[in-house]
Backbone as numpy.savetxt, mean C-alpha at the origin, in Angstrom:
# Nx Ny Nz CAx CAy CAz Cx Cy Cz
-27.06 -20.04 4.61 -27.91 -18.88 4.61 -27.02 -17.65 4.61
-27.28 -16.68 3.86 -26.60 -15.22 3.51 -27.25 -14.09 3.98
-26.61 -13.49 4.62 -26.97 -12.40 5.71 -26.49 -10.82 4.98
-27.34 -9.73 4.55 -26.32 -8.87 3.75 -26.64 -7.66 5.13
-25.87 -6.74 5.49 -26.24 -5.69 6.38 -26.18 -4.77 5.57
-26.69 -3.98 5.82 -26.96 -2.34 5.18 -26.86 -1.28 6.34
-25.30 -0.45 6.38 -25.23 0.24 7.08 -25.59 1.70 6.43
-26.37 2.33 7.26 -26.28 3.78 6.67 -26.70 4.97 7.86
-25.72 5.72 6.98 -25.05 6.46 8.23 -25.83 7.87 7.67
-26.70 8.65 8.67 -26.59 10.37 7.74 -25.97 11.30 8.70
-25.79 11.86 8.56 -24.89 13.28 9.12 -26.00 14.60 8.81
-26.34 14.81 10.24 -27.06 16.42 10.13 -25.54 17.57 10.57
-25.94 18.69 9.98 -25.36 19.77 10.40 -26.55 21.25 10.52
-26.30 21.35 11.57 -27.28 22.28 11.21 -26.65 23.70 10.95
-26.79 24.12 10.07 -26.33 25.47 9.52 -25.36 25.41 8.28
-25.44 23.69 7.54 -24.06 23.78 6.64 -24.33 24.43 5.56
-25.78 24.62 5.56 -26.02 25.00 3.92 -25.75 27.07 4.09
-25.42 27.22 4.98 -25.15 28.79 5.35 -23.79 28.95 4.58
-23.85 30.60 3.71 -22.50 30.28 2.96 -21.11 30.40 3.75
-21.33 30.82 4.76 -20.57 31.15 6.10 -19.48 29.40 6.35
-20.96 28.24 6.46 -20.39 27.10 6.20 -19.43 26.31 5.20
-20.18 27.00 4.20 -19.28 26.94 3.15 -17.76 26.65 3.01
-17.52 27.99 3.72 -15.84 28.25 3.60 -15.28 28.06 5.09
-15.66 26.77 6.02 -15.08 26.77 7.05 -14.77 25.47 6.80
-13.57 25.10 7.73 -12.79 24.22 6.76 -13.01 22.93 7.75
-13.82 22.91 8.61 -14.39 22.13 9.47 -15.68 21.21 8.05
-15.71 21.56 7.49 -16.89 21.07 6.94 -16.67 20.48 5.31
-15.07 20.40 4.79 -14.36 20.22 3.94 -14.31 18.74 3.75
-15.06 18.10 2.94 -15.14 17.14 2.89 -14.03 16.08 2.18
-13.40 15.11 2.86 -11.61 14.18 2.58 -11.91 13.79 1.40
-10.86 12.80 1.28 -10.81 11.79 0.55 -10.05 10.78 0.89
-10.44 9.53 0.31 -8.96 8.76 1.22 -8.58 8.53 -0.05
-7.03 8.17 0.12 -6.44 7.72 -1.60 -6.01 6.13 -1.32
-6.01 5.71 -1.97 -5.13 4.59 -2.11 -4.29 4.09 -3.03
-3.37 3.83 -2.43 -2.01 3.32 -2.86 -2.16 1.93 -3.84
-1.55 1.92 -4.89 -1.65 0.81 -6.53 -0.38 0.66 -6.51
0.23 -1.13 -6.22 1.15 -1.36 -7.02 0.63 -1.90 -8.31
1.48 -1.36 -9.09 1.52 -1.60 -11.01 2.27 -2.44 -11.52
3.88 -2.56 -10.27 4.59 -3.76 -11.26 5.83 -3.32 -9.86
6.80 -4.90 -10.00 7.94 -4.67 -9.03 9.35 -4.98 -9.76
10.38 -4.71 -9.46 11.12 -5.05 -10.48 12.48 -5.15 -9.47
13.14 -6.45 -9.36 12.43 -7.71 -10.53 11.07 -8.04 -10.15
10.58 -8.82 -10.32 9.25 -9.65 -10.12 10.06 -10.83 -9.78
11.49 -11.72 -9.89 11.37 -12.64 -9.09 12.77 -12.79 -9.13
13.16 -13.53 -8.09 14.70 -13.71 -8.13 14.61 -15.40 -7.90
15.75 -15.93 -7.90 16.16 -17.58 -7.29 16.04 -17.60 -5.86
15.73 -19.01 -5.43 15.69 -18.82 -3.98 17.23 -18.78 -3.31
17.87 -18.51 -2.08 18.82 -17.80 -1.78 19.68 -17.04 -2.36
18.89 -16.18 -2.71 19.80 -15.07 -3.62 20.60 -14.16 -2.80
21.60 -13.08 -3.13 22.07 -11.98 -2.67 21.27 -10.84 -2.30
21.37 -10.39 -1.20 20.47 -9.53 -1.00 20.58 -8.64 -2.00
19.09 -7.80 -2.60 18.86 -6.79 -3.47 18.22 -6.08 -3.08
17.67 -5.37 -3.36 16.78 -3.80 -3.54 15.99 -3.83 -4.66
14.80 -3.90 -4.10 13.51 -4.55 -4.63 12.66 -3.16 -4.94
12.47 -2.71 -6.25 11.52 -1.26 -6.93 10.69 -1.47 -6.80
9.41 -1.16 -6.35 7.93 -1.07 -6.56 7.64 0.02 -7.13
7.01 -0.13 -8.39 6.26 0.90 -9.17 4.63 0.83 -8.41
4.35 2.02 -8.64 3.09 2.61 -8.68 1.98 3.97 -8.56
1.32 4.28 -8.11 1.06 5.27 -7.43 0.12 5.54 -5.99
0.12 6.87 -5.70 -0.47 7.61 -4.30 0.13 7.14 -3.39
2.17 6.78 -3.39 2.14 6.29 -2.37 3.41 7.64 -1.53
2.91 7.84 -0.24 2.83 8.98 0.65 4.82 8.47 0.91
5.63 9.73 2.09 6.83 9.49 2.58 6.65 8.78 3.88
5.72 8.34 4.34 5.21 7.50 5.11 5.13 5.80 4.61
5.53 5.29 3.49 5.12 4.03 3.33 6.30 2.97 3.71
5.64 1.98 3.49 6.06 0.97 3.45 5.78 -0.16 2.97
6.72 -0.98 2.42 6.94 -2.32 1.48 6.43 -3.37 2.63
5.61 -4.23 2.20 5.15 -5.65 3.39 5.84 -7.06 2.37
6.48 -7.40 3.17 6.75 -8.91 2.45 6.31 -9.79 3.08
5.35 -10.64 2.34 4.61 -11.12 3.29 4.74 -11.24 5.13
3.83 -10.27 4.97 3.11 -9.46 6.23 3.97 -8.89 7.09
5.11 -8.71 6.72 6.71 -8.44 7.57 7.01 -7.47 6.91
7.35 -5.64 7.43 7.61 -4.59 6.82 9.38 -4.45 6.58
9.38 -4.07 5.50 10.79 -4.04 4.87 11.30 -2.57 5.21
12.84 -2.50 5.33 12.99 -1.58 5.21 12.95 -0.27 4.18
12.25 0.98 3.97 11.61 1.05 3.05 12.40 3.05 2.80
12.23 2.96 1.34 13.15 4.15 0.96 11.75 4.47 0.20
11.41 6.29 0.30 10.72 6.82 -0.66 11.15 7.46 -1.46
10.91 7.14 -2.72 11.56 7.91 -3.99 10.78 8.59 -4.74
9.36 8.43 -4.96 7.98 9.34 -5.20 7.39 9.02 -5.04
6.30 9.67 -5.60 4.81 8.94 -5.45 4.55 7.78 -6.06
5.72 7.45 -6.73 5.27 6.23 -7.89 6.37 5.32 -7.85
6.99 5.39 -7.02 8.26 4.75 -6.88 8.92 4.60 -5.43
9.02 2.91 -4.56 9.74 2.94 -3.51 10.68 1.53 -3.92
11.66 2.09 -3.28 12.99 0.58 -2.69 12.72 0.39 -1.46
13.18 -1.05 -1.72 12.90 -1.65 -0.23 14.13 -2.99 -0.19
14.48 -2.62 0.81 16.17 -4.12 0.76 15.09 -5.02 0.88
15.65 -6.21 0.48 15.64 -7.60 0.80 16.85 -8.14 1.27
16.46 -8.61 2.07 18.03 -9.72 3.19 17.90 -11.02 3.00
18.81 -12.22 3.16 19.02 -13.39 2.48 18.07 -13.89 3.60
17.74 -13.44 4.71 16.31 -14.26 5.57 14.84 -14.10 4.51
14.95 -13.27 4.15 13.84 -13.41 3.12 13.66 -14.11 1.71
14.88 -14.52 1.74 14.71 -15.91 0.17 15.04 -17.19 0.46
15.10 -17.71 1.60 15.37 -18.78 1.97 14.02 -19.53 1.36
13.29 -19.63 1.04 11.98 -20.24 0.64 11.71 -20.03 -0.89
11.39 -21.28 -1.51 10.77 -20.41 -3.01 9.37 -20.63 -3.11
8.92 -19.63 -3.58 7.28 -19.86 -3.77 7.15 -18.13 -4.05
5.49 -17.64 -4.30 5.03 -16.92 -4.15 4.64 -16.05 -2.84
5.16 -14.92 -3.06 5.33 -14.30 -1.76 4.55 -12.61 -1.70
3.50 -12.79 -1.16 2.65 -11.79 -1.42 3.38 -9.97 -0.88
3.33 -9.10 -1.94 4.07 -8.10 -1.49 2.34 -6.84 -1.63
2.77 -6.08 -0.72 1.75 -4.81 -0.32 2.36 -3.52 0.29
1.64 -2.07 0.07 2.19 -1.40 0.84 0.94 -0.83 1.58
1.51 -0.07 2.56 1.26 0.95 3.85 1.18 2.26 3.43
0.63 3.08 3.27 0.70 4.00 3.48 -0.07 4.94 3.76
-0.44 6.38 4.30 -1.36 7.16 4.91 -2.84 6.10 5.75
-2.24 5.10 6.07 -3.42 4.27 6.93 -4.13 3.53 5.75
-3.61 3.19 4.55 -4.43 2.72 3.50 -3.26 1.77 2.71
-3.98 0.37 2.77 -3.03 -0.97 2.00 -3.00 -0.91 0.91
-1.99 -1.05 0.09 -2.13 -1.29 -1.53 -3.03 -2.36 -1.91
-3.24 -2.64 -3.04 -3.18 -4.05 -3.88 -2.54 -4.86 -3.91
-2.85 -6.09 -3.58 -1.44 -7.50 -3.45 -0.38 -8.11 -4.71
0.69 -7.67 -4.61 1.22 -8.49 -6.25 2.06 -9.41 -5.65
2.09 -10.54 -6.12 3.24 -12.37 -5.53 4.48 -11.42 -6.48
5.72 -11.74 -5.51 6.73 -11.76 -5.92 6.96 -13.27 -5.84
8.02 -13.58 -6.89 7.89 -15.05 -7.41 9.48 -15.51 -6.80
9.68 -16.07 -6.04 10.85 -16.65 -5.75 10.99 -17.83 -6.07
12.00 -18.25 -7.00 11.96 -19.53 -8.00 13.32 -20.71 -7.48
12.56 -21.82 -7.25 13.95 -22.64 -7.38 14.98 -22.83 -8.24
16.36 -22.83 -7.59 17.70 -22.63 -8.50 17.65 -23.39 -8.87
């Protein structure tokens, strides 16, 4: 059996439609962004490789982020909005398989891309 909830939320203000409201910045409505990886490069190395420095392309991502290798935060360099490095250390290729990579940033997770760690 399937259960769907329907939350809904309204918000009174009383006086927002005053043009006074308008321009007070209490009443400025956000946005949240979120962060897109697009591609990592490499996309995969051999398993016990040399440590590298792992590119993530993408965008909206803040000087606040960070690289997750599977679920473990990397140390993480910002280079723009569309671009971070992040080391990898030889504790992290000891295994080959698919290894889910994500980022952090402004309180908002990327999209998941497998980095592919391949047997030698």
């Amino acid at each position: 059996m399937r259960y769907s909830v329907l939350l809904l939320i309204t918000l009174f203000c009383i006086g927002c439609g005053s043009p006074a409201a308008k321009n007070d910045p209490r009443f400025v409505a956000g946005t949240i962004v979120v962060p897109t990886i697009s591609s990592l490069a490499p996309a995969s190395v051999p398993v016990n490789s040399v440590p590298f420095t792992l590119t993530v392309n993408g965008s909206e991502f803040s000087t606040d982020a960070v690289v997750f290798w599977n679920g473990t935060a990397l140390d993480t360099r910002f280079i723009s909005s569309t671009q971070l490095i992040a080391q990898l250390q030889p504790v992290n290729l000891q295994f080959a398989g698919l290894v889910p990579i994500y980022v952090r940033t402004q309180g908002s997770n990327s999209n998941t891309v497998d980095f592919d760690v391949t047997i030698q």
